[in-house]
C-alpha positions as CSV (number, residue, x, y, z in Angstrom):
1,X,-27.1,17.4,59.5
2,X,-26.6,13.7,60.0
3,X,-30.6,13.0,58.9
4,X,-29.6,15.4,55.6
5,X,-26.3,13.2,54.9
6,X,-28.9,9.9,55.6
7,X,-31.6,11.1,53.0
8,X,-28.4,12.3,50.7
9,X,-27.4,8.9,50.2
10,X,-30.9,7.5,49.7
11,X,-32.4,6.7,46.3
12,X,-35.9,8.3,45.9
13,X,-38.0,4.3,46.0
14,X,-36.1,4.1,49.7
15,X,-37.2,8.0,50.1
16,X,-40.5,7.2,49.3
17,X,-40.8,4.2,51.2
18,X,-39.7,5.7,54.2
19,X,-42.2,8.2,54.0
20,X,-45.5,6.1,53.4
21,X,-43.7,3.6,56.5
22,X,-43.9,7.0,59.0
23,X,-47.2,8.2,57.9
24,X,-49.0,5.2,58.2
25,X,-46.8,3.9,61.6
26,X,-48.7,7.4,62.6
27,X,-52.2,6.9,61.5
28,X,-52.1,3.3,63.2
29,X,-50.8,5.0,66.1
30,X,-53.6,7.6,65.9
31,X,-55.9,4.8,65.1
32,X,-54.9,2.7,68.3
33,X,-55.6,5.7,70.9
34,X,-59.0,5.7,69.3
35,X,-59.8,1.9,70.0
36,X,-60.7,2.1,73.5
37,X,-61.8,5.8,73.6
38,X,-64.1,6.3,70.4
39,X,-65.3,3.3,68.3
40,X,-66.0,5.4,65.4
41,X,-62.7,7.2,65.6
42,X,-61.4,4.1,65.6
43,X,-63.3,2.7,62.6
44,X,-62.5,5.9,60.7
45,X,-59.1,6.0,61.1
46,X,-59.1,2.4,60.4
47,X,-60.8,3.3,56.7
48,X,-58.0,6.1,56.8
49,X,-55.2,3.7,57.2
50,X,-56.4,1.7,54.0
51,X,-57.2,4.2,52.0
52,X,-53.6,6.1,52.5
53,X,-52.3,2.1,51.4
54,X,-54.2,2.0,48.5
55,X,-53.1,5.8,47.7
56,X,-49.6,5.3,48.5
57,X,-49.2,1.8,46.3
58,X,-51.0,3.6,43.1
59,X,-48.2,6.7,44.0
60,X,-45.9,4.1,44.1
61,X,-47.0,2.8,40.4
62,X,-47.3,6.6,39.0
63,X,-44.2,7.7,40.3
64,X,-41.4,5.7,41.3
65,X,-42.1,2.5,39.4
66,X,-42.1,5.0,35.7
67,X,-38.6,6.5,37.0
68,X,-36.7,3.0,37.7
69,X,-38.0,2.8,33.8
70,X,-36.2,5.8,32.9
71,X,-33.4,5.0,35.2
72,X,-33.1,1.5,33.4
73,X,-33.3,3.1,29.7
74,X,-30.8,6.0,30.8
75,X,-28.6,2.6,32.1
76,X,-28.9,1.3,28.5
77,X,-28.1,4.4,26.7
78,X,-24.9,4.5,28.7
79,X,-24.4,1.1,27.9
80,X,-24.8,1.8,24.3
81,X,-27.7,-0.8,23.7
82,X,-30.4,0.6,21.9
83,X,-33.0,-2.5,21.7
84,X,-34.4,-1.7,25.1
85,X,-37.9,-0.4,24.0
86,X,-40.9,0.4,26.8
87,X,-44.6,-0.4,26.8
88,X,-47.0,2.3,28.1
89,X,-48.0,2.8,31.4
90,X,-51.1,3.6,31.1
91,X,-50.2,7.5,32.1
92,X,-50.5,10.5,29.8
93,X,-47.8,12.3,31.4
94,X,-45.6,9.2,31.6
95,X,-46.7,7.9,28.3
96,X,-45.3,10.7,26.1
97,X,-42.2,10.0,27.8
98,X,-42.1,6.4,27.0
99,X,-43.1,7.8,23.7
100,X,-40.0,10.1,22.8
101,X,-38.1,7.7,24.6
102,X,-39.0,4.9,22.1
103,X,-38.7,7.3,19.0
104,X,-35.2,8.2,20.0
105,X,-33.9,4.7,20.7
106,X,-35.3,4.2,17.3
107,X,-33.3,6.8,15.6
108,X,-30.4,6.1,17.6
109,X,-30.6,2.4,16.4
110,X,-31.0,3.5,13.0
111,X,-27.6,6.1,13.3
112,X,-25.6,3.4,14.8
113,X,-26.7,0.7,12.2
114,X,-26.1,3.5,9.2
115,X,-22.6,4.6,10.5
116,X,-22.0,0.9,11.1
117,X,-22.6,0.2,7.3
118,X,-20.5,3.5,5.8
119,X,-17.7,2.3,8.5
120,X,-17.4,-1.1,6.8
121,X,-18.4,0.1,3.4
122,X,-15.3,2.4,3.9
123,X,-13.1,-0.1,5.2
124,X,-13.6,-2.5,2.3
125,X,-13.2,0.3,-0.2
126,X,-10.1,1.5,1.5
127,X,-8.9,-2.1,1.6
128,X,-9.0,-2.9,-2.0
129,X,-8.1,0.5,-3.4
130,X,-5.1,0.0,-5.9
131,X,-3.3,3.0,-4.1
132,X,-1.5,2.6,-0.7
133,X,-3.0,4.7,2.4
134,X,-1.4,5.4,5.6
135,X,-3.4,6.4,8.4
136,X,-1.6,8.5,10.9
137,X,-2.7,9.0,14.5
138,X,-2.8,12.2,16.6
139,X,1.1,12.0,17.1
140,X,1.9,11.8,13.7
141,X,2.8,7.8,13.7
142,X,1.4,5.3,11.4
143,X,-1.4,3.7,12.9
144,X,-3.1,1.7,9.9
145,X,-2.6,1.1,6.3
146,X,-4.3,-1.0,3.6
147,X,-2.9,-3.9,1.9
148,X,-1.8,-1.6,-0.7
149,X,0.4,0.3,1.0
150,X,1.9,-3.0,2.5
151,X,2.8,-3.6,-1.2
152,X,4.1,-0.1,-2.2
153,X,6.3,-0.2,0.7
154,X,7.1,-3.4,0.6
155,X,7.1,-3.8,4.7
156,X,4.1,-5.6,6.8
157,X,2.0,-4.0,9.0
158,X,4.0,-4.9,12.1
159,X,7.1,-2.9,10.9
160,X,5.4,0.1,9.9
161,X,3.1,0.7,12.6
162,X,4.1,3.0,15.2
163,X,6.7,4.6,13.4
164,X,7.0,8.1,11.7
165,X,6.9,8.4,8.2
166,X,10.0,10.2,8.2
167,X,11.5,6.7,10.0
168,X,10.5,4.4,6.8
169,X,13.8,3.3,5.2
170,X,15.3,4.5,2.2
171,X,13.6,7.2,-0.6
172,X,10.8,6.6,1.3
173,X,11.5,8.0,4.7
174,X,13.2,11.2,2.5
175,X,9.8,11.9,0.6
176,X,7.4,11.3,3.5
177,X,9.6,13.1,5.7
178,X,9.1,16.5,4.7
179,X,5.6,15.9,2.9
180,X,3.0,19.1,3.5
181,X,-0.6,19.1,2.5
182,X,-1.2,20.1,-1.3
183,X,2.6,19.2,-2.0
184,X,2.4,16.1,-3.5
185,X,5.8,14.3,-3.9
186,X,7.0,12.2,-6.4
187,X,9.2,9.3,-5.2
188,X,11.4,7.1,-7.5
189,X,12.8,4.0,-6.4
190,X,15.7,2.2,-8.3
191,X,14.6,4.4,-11.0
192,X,11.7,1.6,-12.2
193,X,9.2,2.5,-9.9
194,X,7.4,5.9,-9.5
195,X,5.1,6.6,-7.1
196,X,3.1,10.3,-6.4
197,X,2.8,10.7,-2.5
198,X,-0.1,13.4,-1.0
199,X,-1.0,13.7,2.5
200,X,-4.5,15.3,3.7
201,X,-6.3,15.6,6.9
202,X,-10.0,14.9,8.2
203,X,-11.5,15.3,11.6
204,X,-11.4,12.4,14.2
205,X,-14.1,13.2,17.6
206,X,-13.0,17.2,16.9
207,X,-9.2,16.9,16.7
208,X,-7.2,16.9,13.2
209,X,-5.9,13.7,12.3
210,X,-3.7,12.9,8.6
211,X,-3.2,10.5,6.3
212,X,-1.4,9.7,3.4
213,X,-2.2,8.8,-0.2
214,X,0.6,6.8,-2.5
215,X,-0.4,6.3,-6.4
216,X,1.8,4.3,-8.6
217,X,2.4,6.1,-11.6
218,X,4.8,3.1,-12.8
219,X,2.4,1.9,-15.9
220,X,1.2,5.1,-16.6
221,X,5.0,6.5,-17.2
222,X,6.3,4.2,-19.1
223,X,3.7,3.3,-21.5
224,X,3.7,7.1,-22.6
225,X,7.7,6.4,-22.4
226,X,7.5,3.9,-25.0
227,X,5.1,5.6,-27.1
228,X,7.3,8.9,-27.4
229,X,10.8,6.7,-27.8
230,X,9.1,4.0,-30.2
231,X,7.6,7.0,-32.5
232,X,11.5,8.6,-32.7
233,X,13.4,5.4,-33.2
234,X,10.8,4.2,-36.0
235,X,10.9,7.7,-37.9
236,X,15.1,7.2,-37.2
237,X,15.6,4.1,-38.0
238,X,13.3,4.2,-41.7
239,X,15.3,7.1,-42.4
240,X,19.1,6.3,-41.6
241,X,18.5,2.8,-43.0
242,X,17.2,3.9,-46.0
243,X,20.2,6.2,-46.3
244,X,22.7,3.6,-45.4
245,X,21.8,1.1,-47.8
246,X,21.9,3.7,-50.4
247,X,25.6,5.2,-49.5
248,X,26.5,2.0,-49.7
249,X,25.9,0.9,-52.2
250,X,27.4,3.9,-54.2
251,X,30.8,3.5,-52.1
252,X,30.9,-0.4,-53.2
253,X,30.5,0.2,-56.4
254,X,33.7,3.2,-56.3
255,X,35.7,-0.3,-55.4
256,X,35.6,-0.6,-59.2
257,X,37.5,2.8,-59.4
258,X,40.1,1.7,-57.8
259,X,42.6,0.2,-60.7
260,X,42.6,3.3,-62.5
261,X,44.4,5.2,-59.3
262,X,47.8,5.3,-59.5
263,X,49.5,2.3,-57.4
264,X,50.4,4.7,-54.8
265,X,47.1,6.5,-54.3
266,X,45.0,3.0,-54.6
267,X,45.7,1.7,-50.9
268,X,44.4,5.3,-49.3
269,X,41.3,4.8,-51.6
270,X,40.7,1.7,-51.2
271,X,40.8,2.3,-47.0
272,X,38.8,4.9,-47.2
273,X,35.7,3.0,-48.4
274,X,36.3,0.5,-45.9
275,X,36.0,2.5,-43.3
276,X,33.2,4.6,-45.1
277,X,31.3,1.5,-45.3
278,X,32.2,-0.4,-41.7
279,X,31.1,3.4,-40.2
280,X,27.9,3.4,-42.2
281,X,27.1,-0.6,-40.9
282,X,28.1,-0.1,-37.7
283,X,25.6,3.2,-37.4
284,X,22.7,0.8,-39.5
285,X,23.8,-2.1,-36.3
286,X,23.7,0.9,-33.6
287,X,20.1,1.9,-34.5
288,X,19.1,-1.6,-35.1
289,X,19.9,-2.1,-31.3
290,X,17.0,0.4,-30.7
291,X,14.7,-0.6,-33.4
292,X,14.7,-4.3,-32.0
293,X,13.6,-2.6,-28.4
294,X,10.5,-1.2,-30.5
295,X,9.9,-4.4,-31.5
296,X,9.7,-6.5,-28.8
297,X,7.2,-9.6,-29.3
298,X,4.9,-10.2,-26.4
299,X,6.4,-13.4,-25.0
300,X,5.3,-17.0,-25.3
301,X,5.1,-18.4,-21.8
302,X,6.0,-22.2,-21.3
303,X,7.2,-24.5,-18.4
304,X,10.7,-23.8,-18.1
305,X,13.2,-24.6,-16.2
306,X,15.1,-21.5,-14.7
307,X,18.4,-23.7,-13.7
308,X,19.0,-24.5,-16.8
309,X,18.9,-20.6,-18.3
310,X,21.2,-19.9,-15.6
311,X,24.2,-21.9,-16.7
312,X,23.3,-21.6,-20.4
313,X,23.9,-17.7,-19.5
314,X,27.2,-18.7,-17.1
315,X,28.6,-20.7,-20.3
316,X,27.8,-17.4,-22.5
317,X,29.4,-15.7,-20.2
318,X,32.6,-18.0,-19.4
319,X,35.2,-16.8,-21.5
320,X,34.6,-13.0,-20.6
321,X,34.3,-14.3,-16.3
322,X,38.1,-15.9,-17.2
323,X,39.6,-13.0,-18.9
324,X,38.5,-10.3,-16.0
325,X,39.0,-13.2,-13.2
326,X,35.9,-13.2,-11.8
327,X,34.5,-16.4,-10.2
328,X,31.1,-17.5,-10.4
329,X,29.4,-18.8,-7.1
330,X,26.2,-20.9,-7.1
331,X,23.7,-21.3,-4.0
332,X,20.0,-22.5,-6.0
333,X,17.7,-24.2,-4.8
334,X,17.7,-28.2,-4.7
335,X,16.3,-30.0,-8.1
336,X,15.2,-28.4,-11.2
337,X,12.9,-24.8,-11.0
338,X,10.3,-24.5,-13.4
339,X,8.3,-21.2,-14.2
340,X,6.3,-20.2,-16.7
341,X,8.3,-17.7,-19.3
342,X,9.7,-17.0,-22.6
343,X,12.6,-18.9,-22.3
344,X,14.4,-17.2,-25.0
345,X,13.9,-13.6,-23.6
346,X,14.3,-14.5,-20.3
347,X,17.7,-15.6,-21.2
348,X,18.4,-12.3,-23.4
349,X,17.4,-10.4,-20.2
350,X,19.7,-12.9,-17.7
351,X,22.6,-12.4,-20.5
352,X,22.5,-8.5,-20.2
353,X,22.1,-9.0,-16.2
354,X,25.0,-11.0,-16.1
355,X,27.1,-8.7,-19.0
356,X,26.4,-5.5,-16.6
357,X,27.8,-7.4,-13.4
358,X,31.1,-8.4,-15.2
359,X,31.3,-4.7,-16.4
360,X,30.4,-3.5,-13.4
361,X,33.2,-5.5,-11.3
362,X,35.8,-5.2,-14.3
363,X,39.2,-7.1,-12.7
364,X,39.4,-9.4,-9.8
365,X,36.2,-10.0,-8.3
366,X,32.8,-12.3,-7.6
367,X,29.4,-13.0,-9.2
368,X,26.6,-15.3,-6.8
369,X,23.6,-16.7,-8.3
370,X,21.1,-18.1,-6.4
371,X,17.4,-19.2,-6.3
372,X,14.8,-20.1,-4.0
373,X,11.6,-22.1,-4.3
374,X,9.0,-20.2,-2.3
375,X,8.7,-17.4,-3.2
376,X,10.3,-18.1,-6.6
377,X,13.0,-16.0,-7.3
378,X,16.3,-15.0,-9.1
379,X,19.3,-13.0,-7.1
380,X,22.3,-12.2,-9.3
381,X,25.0,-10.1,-7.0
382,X,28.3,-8.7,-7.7
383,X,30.7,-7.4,-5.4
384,X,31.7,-4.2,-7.6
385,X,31.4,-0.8,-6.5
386,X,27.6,0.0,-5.9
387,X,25.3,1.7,-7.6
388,X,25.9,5.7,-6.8
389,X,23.2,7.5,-5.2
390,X,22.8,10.2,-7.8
391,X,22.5,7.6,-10.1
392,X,20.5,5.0,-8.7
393,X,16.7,6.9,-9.6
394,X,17.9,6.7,-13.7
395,X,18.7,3.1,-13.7
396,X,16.0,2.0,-16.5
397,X,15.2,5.6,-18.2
398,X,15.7,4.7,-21.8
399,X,18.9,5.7,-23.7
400,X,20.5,6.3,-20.0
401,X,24.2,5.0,-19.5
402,X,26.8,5.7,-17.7
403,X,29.5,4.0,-19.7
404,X,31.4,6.0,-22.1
405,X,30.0,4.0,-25.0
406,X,26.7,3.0,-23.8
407,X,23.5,3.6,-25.6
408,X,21.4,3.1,-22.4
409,X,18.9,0.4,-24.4
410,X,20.5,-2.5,-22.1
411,X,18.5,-2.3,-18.8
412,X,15.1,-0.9,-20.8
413,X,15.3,-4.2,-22.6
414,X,15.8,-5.9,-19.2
415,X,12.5,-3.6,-17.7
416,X,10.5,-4.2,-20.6
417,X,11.0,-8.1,-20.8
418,X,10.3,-8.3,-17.0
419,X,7.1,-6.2,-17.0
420,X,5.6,-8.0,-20.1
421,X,5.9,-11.1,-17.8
422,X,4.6,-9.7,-14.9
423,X,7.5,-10.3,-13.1
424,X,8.6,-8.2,-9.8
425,X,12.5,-7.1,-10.2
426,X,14.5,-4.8,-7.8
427,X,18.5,-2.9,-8.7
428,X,20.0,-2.1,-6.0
429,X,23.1,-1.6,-3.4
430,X,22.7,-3.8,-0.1
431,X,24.0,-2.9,3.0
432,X,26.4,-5.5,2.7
433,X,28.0,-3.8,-0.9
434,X,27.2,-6.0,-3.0
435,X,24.8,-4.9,-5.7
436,X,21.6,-7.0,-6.1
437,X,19.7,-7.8,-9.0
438,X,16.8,-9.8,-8.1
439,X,13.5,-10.8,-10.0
440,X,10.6,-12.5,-8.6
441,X,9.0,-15.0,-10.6
């Protein structure tokens, strides 16, 4: 038992070591009873002795010298290194070992090197896609996204990863929440941008792992917005103009009428064409409001400086801010802050900003403007009641309002001015109720 536990724990070069010691300890044993006894027992035995050496050391070369090369490319395959190539032996046996050995390594070097190149091939492709992907470990918790997705989400990498997708804050973490496979979700946020969320699956070393897909649909929306709106308001506006100016014109010249009324009639008659006509310009200025958001010129950028558009706006807005009582409070950033813009529609766009906070706050309240330098940036904030949930997704849809008069053009102008410059711009309640509008230059 103990001499099985001994050769248990023995590699096979001691094993065989130990035998060729014992045999040839015997045959010099033999060989030493014979030198006194029988000189050509002796001599034979001798011969014996060197011949079993010779045998055992070409044994040795066959056998155990072939498996410590196997042992040290089995070593290497565990070790993942697949450079380790053998020469032959000299050994037919042995040599078509070394031989399929060498082929594998090969193809293994080749798989590694192929799978090596799709893995960063599909990294860089995932990387630059324009649409955001999450990848999702075996738990269900982001693990990874793509610079993309950093964007859509507008969170880094280290405050996304690890959390659930039903944890991400806002309209986000309500879409992703409950998102199935071949449900794809559309997700609105502050009713500007729109994004379509999918999630799939794909196998990971035999186990199911997800990930999800987000595709602006932004550009796509509202250039097929504009072209459906800008076709009605053109086919409108040619047509009520054209009617307006006519009807008009016939209800000025009825003025001339007038004196051969009786005294007592003339006043009525004379008020009804008034209004006749102040109803038929004020419909000819309503539609011209919409016809001017048709023709918005793409804008001429130049050095400006955004400071300066901020108080001409405050100074617009001064006489309104005094009647409501609503104080203006400035925190910008030190000097003067050029950008590159359209001054003139930048400032229609700050004017309707600042007209829809002072709405928005009515009596009694506060309006802060401030700036900053890096990143360049506008924040116009209001401490009125916030923006309504319900209402918050339909912010920019054209011809939306929620005044009783509205006609809903005011923040499409806003949105289409912005976009044409490329600028980023965000509507929302903060947690801190004051309503933000801010727009990144």
């Amino acid at each position: 038992m103990c001499l099985n536990t001994v050769l248990a724990g023995m590699t096979l070069r001691a094993k065989y070591i130990l035998f060729v010691v014992l045999i040839h300890v015997a045959i010099a044993g033999l060989a030493f009873q014979f030198r006194e006894s029988n000189m050509w027992l002796f001599i034979a035995t001798e011969v014996l002795l060197l011949g079993t050496a010779y045998i055992s050391v070409q044994l040795y070369r066959g056998f155990v010298r072939p498996l410590n090369l196997i042992a040290a490319g089995t070593e290497a395959i565990r070790d993942r290194d697949f450079t380790m190539k053998f020469l032959p032996v000299g050994q037919t046996e042995m040599d078509q070992l070394i031989d399929t050995y060498n082929t594998m390594i090969d193809e293994l070097r080749q798989e590694r090197v192929t799978q090596q190149e799709k893995s960063f091939l599909l990294e860089r492709l995932i990387a630059a896609s324009p649409a955001g992907i999450l990848l999702l470990n075996f738990d269900g918790k982001i693990e990874g996204l793509n610079p993309a997705a950093e964007q859509c989400l507008h969170l880094g990498s280290a405050e996304l990863v690890g959390k659930k997708p039903a944890e991400l804050p806002g309209e986000w973490g309500r879409q992703l929440g409950v998102l199935q496979p071949g449900q794809p979700q559309l997700v609105q946020l502050s009713g500007l941008q729109t994004y379509r969320a999918s999630t799939s699956h794909f196998l990971d070393r035999g186990f199911t792992r997800y990930f999800i897909l987000l595709e602006e649909l932004t550009q796509e929306l509202i250039r097929q917005e504009k072209q459906a709106y800008e076709k009605l308001i053109r086919m409108m506006s040619h047509e009520i103009n054209n009617s307006i100016g006519a009807v008009n014109s016939i209800l000025q010249s009825f003025h001339y009428y007038a004196p051969q009324l009786s005294a007592d009639d003339q006043p009525d008659f004379t008020e009804a064409l008034d209004v006749s006509i102040n109803r038929n310009t004020h419909l000819a200025n309503f539609i011209a409001g919409f016809a001017n958001l048709v023709r918005l010129p793409a804008p001429t950028p130049r050095p400006t400086d955004v400071h300066e558009l901020l108080k001409s706006t405050c100074r617009l807005l001064q006489v309104q801010s005094e009647k409501r009582n609503i104080k203006w409070h400035w925190n910008l950033a030190s000097g003067p802050l050029f950008a590159n813009l359209d001054a003139q529609q930048l400032e229609q766009a700050l004017l309707n900003i600042g007209k829809n906070a002072l709405e928005a706050i009515g009596q009694d309240g506060n309006l802060w403007v401030s700036t900053t330098a890096q990143p360049l940036s506008i924040s116009i904030e209001n401490d009125g009641p916030g923006i309504p949930a319900e209402v918050a997704p339909r912010l920019f849809t054209p011809f939306f309002s929620t005044k009783r008069d509205g006609q809903g053009i005011g923040l499409t102008l806003i949105r289409d001015i912005l976009l044409q410059h490329g600028f980023h711009f965000s509507l929302e309640t903060k947690p801190n109720g004051r309503t933000q509008f801010r727009i990144e230059l």
